[in-house]
Structures are given as structure tokens and as C-alpha cells.
TORDREN-672386 format. One record per residue (C-alpha): x, y, z. Coordinates in steps of 0.001 Angstrom, whole numbers, padded with zeros to 6 digits, always signed. Layout:
BEGIN
XYZ/...
END
This chain:
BEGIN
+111732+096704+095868/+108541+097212+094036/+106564+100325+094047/+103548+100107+095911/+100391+102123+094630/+099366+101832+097856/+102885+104315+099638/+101241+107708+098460/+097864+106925+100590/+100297+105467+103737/+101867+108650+103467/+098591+110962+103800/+097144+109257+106269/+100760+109335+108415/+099648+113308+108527/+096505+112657+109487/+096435+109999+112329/+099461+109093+115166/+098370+105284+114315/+099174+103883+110653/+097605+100472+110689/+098615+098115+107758/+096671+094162+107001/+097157+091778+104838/+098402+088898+103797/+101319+086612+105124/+104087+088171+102414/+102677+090584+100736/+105138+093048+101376/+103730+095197+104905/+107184+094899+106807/+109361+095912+103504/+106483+098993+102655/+106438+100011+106575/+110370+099838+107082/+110782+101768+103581/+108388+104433+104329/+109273+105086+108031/+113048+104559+107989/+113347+106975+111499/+110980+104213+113296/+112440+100927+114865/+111244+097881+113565/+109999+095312+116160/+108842+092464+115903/+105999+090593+117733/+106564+087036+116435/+109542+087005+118476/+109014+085366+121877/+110947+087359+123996/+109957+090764+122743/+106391+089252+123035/+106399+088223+126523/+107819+091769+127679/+104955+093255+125656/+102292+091262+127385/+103913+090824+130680/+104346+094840+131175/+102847+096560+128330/+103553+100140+129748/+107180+099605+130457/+107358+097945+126796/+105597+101167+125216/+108108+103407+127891/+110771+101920+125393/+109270+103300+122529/+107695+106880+123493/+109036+108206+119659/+107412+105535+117565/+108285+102118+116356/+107139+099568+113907/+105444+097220+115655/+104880+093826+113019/+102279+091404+113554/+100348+093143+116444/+097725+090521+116364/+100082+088586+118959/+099887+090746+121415/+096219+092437+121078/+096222+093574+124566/+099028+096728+123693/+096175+098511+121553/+095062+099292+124853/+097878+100456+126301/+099116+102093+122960/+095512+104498+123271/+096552+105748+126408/+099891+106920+125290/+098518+108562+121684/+095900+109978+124024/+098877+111884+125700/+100830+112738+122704/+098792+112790+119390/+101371+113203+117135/+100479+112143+113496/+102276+108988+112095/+103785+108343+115860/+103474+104682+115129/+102644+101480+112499/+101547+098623+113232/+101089+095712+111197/+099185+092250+111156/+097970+089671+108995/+095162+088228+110579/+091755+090574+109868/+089428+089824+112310/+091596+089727+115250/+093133+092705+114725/+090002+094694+113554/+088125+093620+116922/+091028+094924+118669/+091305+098260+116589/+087646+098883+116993/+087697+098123+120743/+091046+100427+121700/+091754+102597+118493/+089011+104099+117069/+089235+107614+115697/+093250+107507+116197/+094712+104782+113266/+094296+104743+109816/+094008+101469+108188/+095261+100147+104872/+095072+096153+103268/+097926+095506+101546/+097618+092120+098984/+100193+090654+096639/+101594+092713+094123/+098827+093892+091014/+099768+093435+087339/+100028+097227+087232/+103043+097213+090165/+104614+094159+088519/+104580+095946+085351/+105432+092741+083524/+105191+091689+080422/+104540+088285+081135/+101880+085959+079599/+098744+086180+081359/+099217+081892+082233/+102424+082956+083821/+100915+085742+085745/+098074+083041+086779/+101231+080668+087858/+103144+082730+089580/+100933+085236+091830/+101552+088018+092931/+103627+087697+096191/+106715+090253+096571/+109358+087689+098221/+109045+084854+094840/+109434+088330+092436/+112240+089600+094001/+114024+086428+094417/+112780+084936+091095/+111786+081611+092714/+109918+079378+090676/+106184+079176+092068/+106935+075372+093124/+109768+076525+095748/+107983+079056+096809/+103915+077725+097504/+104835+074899+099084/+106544+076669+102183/+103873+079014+101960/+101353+076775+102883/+103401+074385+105289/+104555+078016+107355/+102185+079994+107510/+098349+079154+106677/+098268+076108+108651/+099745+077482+111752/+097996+081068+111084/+094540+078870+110766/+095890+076652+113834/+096561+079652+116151/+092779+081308+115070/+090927+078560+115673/+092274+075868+117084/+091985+073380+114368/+093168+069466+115365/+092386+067895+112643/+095057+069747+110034/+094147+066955+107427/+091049+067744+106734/+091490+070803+106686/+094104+070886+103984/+091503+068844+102013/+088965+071380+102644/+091353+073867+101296/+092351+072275+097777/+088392+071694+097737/+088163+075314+097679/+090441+075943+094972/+088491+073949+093105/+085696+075965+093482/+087291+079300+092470/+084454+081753+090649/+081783+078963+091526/+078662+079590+093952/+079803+078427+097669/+077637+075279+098311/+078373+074732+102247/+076646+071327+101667/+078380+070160+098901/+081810+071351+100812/+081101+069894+103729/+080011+066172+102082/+083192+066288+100192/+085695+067119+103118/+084347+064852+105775/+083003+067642+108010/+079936+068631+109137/+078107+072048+107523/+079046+074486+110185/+082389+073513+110716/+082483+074318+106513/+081218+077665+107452/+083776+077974+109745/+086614+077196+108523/+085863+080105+105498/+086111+082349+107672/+089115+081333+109193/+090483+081357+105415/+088899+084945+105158/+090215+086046+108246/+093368+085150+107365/+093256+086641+103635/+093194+083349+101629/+090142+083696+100585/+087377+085964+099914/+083996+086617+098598/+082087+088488+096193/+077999+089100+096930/+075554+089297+094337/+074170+092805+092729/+070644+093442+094688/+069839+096013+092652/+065754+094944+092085/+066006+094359+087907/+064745+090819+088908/+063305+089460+091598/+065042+086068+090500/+068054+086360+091571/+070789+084281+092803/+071847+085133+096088/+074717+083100+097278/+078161+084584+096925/+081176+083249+094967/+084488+082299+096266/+087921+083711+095242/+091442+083532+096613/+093437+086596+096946/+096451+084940+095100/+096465+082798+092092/+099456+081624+092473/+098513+079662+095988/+095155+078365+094559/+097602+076699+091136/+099741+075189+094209/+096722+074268+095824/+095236+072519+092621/+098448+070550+091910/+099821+072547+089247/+103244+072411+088998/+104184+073885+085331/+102981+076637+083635/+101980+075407+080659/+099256+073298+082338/+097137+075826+082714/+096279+075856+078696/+094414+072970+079304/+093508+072878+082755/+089402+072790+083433/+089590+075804+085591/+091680+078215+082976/+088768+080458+082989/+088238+080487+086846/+091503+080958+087271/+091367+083946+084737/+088321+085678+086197/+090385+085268+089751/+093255+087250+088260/+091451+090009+086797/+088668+090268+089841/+092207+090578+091887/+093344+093159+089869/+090265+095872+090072/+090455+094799+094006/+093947+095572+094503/+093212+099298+092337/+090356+099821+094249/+091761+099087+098296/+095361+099969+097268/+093587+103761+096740/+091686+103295+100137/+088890+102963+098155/+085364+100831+098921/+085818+097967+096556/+082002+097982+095567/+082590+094897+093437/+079824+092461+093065/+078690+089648+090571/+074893+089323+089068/+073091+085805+087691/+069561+085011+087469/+067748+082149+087470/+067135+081978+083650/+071214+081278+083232/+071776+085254+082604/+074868+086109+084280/+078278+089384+084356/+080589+088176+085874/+081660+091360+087507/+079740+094864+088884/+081199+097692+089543/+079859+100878+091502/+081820+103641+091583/+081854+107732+089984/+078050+107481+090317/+078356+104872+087713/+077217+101182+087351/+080468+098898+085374/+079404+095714+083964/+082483+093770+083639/+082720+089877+081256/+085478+088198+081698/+086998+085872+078831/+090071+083642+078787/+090336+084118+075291/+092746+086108+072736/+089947+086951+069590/+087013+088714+070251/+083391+086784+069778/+080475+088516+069400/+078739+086298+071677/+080911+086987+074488/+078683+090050+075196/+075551+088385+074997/+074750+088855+078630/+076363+092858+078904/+073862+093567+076257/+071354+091830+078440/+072250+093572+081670/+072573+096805+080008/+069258+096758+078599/+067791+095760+081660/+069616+098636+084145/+068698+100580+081494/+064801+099939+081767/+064960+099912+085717/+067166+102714+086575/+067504+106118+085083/+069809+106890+088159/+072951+105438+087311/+074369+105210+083949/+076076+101784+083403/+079754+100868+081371/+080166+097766+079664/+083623+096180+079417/+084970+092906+077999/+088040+091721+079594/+090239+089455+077415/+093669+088001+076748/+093636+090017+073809/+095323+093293+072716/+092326+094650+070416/+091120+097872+072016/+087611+099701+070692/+083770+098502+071081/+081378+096611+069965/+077784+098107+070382/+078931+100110+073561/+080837+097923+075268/+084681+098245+075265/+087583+095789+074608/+089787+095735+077086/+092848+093821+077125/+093807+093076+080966/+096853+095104+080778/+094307+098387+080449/+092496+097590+083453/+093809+100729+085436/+092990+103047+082248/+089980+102277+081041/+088197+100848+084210/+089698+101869+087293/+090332+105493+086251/+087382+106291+084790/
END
């Protein structure tokens, strides 16, 4: 088993509230981190039928069965026990009583903020970072392979593993949230996506090219957000410039599944592939993600373009401090690739005396230093020289 940045937080907020809740991704480790950290708990499961029909049928007899604590995994099948399970923390408040875990983030957070608030303490687990890996792996491999636990451990090749992946889980996951009939075009609107990774979301564009209308586009992102495919990253408001763009960009929370997705099935195609760079922003955009939630920590992350073809690719706020972030799949340093840092600096700089801002380059490199304030930062430095400072 990997270690988890993410155990040490679990563990304080076990002292601190009777409910420990845990979302995330389909695989990304929740039931191995939950079993491992709570060994005294049972484990039960919600996927399976019979333990999920004497939950709903008679919740309070169900919970009767349980007054020390247990593990309950996927809650978002039976939503209706968060009701019950208030009543009977209500009674007996003892801290880290029980976990419960899900991985689909809308339907359980409705249901938390309904029944539990004030009484659980919620973590997002993803896929495994680089820094929990701890792998010295080429960053087209890392790309490749993702970052789920289960294809690690078992040291599946990504084309065993992705497959499944998508066939198991995120089309019956998307099925069960919304109801979708037709499944084809909705894997179409899916690969669409992945070939869209980094780019502005165009709902138009998305829609003409998967056959459906515009707000059945909108839709079904959500249902891909809600089930932690996908996510988004908003624009930077601060006011430097009143042209701004102000559509968000699209991401997936594993690069592994959007390679699968794009048809990928070797390694070494990523070298040439016309979304390398994408693909690398996606990885290292993951990364700083995973630091920042795996610490229960605001992400803050953000991406800033104008309309004159200025653009960082990734903003930072955190320590009071503004972190300008370019992202380059490339191994020797170019002076040009901080073109638009200097830009951005200059012009936080002029607009804000408030905040200082931190330039970074992240590369495939390994040369570490700066260039005219902004530092080189190979992606294997990530969690020293950006996330802990």
C-alpha cells in the first residue's frame, strides 16, 4: 500500500468529528485508506444489494447493528441513512464513531449538507500524486499510466486496466446520476472531451460535434464533474485587465483515463502526440491539486489569458501570496518560455501592492535556479519549491 499524504489530516479530523467523510474517485484508494486507518471499524459495503435493501428498508434497525462504528463504502446508495445516522451521533458524539465513503460529489454533498452538518469532516481523495508514487519514471510514462492505486499495485499495463475502468464504472456511475439512454453518445461526448484537455470549454462547439443539443452538453459535464472525471479551472478576476477571458478550461483528474480515452495505447506515442503539452499541463495542474486538497487545503488554483493572446497557464493564491505558474513540455530551458510570467508579473506588480507574486517555470527538465525572478522547477520539485512555500 501506498502512503497517502492525505492519512495524517484523516487522522485529526477522526478527533475532532464522530463522522469522517471521504470522496473521490471510483479507485482511488478510499476503501484501502479507510480500512487501513480504522482497522477496529467493520467494513460494509453499500453496493451490495442485500446489505442495501436492509439499510433502506429499516435504517434504524440497520444502524442498531452498528452502534460502535463501521465503515460504511459508497453511502451515496443509500442517502436516506445520513438521516438516520444524525440522530444516533446526536445521542453519542463520539469523535471518529464512523466513515463513510462515496464517489459521487454532488449526491453525497446534498445529502451531507441536508443531515450532517457540523458533525463530519470531509476529505477528496484522487489518484495517487507523483510525490506518493515517488517514482522515478519518465514524465510520458507518468502521463500513460495515471495515477490510480489498483494498476500500481498490481503493475497492470494502462491498456488492461482503462478499458474496464470505463466499461464498469463511469458509464454506469453516469447512468445511475442521470439517467442517460443514449450511452453512445455519450461515450463520444467523452473522448470529445479529452480532446479538449487545457482548452477553453466551447458548449457549442461540444455539442455540434457530439450530436446533442447545448444543454444536454452542459449537462452531461457535470455529470462527469460530479462523478470526478472531470473538472474545471476558472479564470484569475483579479481587475489587471478588463479584457479578460472568462470561460473556464477543462481537465480530467487522471491522465491516464483521458490517454485511454484518446486512443493511446503505447507510451511512446505520446512524444508525438498533438496534445503532449495538454496532457503535460494536466499532470502537473493534478499534481499542485492533489498537494493542495490532500492537506485539506482550498485549492485556489486558477488560469489567466487576455484578449491580446497573453496568457499563465496556472495561478496560485495561497501564504498571502500570488504564484504564477508556465507550464512547458520541454527538457532545456528557453528564454521565451517566460515571456508571459514577465508579463503578468509586471502587470500584478503595477495593480497590486497587496500581494506579492512568485514566478515558476515548470519543465521536464532537471535545471534548478532563475532566470530574472522566476524559478526553474523541474516537476519532481513541485512539493518543495511551490507547494511548501
Amino acid at each position: 500500500m501506498y502512503k497517502r499524504e492525505i492519512s495524517s489530516v484523516i487522522q485529526r479530523l477522526a478527533g475532532l468529528y464522530p463522522i469522517i467523510g471521504i470522496t473521490g474517485p471510483r479507485q482511488s484508494g478510499k476503501t484501502t485508506i479507510a480500512k487501513f486507518l480504522f482497522p477496529t471499524l467493520p467494513y460494509v459495503s453499500l453496493e451490495n444489494l442485500d446489505v442495501r435493501l436492509q439499510a433502506e428498508q429499516d435504517p434504524r434497525a440497520f444502524l442498531n447493528l452498528y452502534q460502535d462504528g463501521a465503515i460504511f463504502d459508497e453511502v451515496q446508495n443509500v442517502p436516506t441513512l445520513l438521516s438516520y445516522l444524525q440522530g444516533v451521533v446526536d445521542e453519542d458524539p463520539k469523535k471518529g464513531r464512523y466513515v463513510i465513503t462515496g464517489s459521487q460529489n454532488f449526491a453525497l454533498s446534498s445529502s451531507i449538507a441536508q443531515s450532517l452538518p457540523g458533525r463530519i469532516g470531509m476529505m477528496t481523495l484522487l489518484p495517487l500524486s507523483l510525490f506518493e508514487i515517488q517514482s522515478e519514471m519518465e514524465t510520458s510514462a507518468s502521463i500513460f499510466k495515471g495515477g490510480y492505486p489498483g494498476l500500481h499495485q498490481s503493475q497492470m499495463q494502462p491498456m488492461d486496466f482503462y478499458p474496464s475502468y470505463i466499461q464498469t464504472y463511469i458509464e454506469r456511475d453516469v447512468r445511475q446520476l442521470k439517467g442517460i439512454e443514449n450511452l453512445g453518445r455519450f461515450q463520444i461526448f467523452l473522448k470529445l472531451c479529452a480532446g479538449r484537455i487545457g482548452q477553453l470549454i466551447n458548449f457549442s462547439s461540444l455539442a455540434q460535434d457530439a450530436g446533442i443539443s447545448h444543454t444536454t452538453a452542459r449537462e452531461w459535464l457535470t455529470v462527469l464533474e460530479a462523478s470526478y472525471i472531470l473538472f474545471t479551472l476558472q479564470p484569475y478576476y483579479q481587475n489587471f485587465n478588463k479584457r479578460l477571458m472568462k470561460m473556464p478550461k477543462m481537465y480530467f483528474y487522471d491522465t491516464g483515463l483521458a490517454c485511454a480515452l484518446l486512443g493511446l495505447e503505447k507510451e511512446a506515442q505520446i512524444e508525438t502526440h498533438y496534445l503532449k503539452g495538454s496532457l503535460f499541463e494536466n499532470l502537473v495542474v493534478l499534481e499542485i491539486l492533489k498537494g493542495r486538497m490532500n492537506n485539506r487545503l482550498s485549492p485556489n488554483l486558477y488560469f489567466w489569458r487576455d484578449r491580446t493572446g497573453h496568457e499563465v497557464d496556472l495561478i496560485g493564491e495561497w501564504g498571502g501570496h500570488i504564484h504564477a505558474m508556465e507550464i512547458k513540455y520541454g527538457a532545456t530551458f528557453q528564454e521565451s518560455y517566460g515571456k508571459n510570467l514577465k508579463y503578468f508579473m509586471q502587470l500584478s506588480g503595477e495593480k497590486g501592492k497587496e500581494k506579492s507574486t512568485f514566478a515558476y517555470l515548470i519543465y521536464t527538465g532537471s535545471q534548478e535556479g532563475s532566470y530574472r525572478d522566476i524559478s526553474l522547477t523541474p516537476i519532481n520539485k513541485i512539493h518543495e519549491k511551490i507547494l511548501n512555500s
